[in-house]
N, C-alpha and C positions, 0 to 999 in steps of 0.2 A: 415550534422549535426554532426556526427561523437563521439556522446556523450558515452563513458563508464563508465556506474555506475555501479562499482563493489561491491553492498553494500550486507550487509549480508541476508538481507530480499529478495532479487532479485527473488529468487525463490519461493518466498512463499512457506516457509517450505514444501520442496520439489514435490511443486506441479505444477511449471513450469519450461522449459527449461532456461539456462541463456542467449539463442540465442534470442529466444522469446520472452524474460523479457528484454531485451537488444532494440528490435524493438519497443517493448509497449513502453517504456521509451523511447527512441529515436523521436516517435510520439507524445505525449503529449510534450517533449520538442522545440521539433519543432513548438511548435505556441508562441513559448514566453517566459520570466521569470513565475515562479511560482509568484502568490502574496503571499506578508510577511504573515508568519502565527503568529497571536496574542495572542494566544490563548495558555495555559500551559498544557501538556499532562494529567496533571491528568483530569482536565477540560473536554478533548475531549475521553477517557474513560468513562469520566461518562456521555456523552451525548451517547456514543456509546451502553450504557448499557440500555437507553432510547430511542433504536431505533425500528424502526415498523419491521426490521427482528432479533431481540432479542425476544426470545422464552424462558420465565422460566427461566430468569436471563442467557442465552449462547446466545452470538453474532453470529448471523452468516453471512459469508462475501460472496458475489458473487466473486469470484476469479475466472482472466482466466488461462484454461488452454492451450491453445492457439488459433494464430488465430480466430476469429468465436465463441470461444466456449468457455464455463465457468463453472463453478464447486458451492455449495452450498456449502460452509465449516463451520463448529463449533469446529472445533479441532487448531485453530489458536492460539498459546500459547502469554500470556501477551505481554511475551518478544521481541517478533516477529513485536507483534504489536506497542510496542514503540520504537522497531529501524526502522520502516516503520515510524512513526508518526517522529523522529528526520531528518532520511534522508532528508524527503518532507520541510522538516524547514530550514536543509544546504542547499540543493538545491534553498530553495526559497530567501536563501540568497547571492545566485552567481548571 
């Protein structure tokens, strides 16, 4: 597979290793291209903000922290979250 995404979000705001963020991504790319995403970030913000794990207007993200294992996060800043949402969009467009 051999894929390194060095993107700034990799770690999710420092809550995974970049070894392990390196493997997760390496597996999900490993079944395929991403489909196009069509959809405009602001759009996917405001559905995220209408999600069944948003509590009193804060999102919160299942995030792993490695391996097996995963974290319940609400401290995931905006910004974090729309250079995860642009990555997943270049990517989908390799």
């Amino acid at each position: 597979m051999g894929h390194d995404r060095g993107n700034p979000h990799r770690a999710l705001h420092g809550k995974l290793d970049s070894v392990t963020a390196g493997r997760i991504s390496n597996s999900i790319l490993g079944f395929g291209r991403l489909p196009r995403m069509e959809l405009k970030t602001a759009n996917i913000l405001k559905r995220l903000r209408s999600d069944k794990k948003t509590r009193q207007g804060v999102v919160h993200f299942v995030l792993p922290r490695e391996i097996g294992k995963v974290e319940i996060a609400s401290d995931v800043p905006e910004a974090i979250i729309r250079s995860a949402i642009d990555e997943i969009r270049k990517l989908a467009r390799n």
